[in-house]
C-alpha positions as CSV (number, residue, x, y, z in Angstrom):
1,X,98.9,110.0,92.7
2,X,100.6,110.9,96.3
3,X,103.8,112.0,94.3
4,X,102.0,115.1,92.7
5,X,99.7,115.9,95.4
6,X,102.3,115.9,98.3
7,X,104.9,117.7,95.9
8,X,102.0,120.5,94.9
9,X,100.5,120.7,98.2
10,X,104.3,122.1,100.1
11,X,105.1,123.8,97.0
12,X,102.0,126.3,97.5
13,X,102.3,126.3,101.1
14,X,106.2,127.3,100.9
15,X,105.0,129.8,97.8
16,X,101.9,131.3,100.3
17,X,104.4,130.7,103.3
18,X,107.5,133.0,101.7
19,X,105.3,136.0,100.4
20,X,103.7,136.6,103.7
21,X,106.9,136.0,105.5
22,X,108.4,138.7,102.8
23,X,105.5,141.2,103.2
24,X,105.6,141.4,106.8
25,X,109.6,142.0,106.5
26,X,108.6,145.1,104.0
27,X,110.9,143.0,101.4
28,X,110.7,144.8,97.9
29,X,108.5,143.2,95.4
30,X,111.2,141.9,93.4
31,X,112.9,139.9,96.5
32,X,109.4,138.6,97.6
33,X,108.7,136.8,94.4
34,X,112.2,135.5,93.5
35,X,112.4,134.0,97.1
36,X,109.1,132.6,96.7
37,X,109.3,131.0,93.1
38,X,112.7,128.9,94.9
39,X,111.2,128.3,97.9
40,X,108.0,126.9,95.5
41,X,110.5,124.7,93.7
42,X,112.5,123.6,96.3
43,X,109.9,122.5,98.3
44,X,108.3,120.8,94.9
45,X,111.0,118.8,94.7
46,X,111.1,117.7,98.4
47,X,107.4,117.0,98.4
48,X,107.8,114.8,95.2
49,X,110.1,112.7,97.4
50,X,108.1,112.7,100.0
51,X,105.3,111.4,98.2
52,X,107.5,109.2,96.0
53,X,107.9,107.7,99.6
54,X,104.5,107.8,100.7
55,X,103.0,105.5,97.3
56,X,105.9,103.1,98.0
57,X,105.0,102.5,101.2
58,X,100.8,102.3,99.9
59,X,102.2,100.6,97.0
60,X,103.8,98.0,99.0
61,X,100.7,97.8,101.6
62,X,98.3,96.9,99.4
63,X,100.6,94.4,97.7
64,X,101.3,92.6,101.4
65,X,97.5,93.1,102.0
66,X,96.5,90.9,98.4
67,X,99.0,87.8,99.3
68,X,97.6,88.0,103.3
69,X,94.1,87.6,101.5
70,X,95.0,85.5,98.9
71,X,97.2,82.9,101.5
72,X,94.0,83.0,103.8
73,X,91.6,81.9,100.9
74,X,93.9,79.3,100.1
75,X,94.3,77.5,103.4
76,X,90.4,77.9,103.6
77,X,90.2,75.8,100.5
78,X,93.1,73.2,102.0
79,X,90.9,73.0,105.5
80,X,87.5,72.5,102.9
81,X,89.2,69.6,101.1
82,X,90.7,68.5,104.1
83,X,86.8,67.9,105.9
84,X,85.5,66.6,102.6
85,X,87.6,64.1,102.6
86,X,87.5,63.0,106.4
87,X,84.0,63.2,105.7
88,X,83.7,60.9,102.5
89,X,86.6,58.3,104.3
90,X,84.0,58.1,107.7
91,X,81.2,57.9,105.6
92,X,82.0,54.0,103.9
93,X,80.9,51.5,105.5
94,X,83.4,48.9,106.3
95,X,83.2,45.6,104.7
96,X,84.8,42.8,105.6
């Protein structure tokens, strides 16, 4: 998801970025829009990595996240069993 939006997101900016910058030099047409098609794709492929980078890092979030929730509900249950069982052990009477 991140991989594609990052990647399309600079490759339009560096497209928008390079005709401007062309236009306001007085570049000729031609010069403009070969400049701007490689600055598209070489910003495409830097914003795929970037992005590739940025869902890792989600990716690995969430994962650390899910076991942090996970360990928490189990040591709930431990402390639960734990009080039952203090409970039910003080609750017989002794007999002698």
């Amino acid at each position: 998801m991140f991989v594609r939006l990052i990647a399309g997101i600079l490759a339009l900016l560096a497209f928008s970025s390079a005709i401007v910058a062309g236009l306001l030099a007085g570049n000729p047409f031609e010069t403009i829009l070969s400049r701007a098609w490689l600055t598209m794709i070489a910003f495409f492929i830097l914003g795929a990595i970037a992005g590739a980078i940025v869902q890792a890092v989600v990716d690995e979030h969430q994962m650390q996240k899910m076991l942090a929730q996970q360990q928490a509900e189990e040591n709930a249950q431990d402390v639960q069993q734990e009080e039952s069982s203090n409970n039910t052990s003080q609750a017989e009477p002794l007999t002698n």
